[in-house]
C-alpha positions as CSV (number, residue, x, y, z in Angstrom):
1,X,0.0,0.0,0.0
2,X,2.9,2.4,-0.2
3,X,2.2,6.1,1.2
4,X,-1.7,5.4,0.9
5,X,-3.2,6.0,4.6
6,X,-4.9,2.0,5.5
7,X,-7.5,4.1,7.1
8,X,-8.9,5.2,3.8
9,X,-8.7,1.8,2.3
10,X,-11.8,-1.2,1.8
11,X,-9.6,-4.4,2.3
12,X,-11.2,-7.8,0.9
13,X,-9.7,-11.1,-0.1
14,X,-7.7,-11.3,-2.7
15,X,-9.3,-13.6,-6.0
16,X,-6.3,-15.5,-5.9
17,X,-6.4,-16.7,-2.2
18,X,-8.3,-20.0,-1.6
19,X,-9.0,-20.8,2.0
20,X,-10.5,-22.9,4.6
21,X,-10.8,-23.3,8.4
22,X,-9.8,-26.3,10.4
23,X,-9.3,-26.4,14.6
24,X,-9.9,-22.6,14.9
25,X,-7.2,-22.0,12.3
26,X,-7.5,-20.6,8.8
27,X,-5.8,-22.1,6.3
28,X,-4.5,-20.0,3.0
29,X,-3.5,-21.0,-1.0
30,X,-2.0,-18.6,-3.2
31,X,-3.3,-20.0,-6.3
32,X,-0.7,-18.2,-8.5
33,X,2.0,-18.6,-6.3
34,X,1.4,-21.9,-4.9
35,X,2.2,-20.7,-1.1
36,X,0.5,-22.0,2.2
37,X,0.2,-19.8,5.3
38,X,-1.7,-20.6,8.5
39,X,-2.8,-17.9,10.5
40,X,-3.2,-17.7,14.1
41,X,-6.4,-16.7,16.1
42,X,-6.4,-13.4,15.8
43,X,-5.6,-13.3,12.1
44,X,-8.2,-16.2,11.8
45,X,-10.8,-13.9,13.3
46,X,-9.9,-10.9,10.6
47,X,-9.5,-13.2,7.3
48,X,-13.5,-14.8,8.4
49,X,-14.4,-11.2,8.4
50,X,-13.0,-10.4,5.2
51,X,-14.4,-13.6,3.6
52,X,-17.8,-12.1,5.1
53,X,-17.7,-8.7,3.3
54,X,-15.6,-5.9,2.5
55,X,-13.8,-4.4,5.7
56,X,-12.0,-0.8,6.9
57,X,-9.2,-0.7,8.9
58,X,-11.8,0.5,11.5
59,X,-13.9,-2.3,11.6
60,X,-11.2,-4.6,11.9
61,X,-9.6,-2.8,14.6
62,X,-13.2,-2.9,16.3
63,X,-13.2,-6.1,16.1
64,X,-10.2,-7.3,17.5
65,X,-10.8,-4.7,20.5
66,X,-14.3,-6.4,21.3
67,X,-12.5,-9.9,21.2
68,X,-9.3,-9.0,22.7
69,X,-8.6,-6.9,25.6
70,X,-5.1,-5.7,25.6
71,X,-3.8,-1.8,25.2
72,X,-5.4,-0.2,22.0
73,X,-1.9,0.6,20.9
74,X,-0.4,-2.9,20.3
75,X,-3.7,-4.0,18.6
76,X,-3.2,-0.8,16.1
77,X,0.0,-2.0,15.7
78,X,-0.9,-5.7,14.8
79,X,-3.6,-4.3,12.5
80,X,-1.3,-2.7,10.3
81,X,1.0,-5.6,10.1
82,X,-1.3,-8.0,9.1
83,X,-2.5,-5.7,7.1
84,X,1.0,-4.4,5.3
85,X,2.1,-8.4,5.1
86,X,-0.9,-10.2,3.5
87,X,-1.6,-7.0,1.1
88,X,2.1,-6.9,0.4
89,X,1.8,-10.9,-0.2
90,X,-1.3,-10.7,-2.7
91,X,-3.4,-12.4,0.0
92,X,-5.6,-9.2,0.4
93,X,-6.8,-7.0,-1.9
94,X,-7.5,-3.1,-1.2
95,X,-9.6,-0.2,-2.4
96,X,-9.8,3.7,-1.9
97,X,-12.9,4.6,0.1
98,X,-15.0,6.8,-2.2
């Protein structure tokens, strides 16, 4: 995402990115790169919301706050990174809010 602010981005799944959950964990396939990743509860809980609908950078962040109850600041900073990582990757797609 470069310079672009994540708070004025709509993130979604990427079309390239099969996935499914097993044990609590989600599972991912980069079709055209042929990678596996396996994300941990937390990032389990913000790739089912993606797969639900289009998400901001807010309602993730709200979402991990209701589930998780640990300073605001570390969860902001987890946000981005999982954020920065799986856009960088091709896992997650984004948009500019209109």
């Amino acid at each position: 995402t470069g310079n672009t602010n994540l708070r004025n981005l709509f993130f979604s799944i990427s079309s390239d990115v099969g996935w499914h959950e097993k044990n609590g964990c989600v599972y991912l396939l980069h079709k055209t790169k042929g990678e596996i990743d396996v994300l941990n509860e937390s990032g389990s809980l913000l790739w089912k919301a993606l797969s639900r609908k289009k998400q901001t950078f807010y309602s993730l962040f709200h979402l991990l706050s209701k589930e998780y109850s640990i300073d605001k600041s570390v969860l902001k900073n987890d946000l981005v990174q999982f954020l920065m990582n799986y856009t960088t990757g091709g896992y997650i797609s984004y948009k500019t809010i209109k």
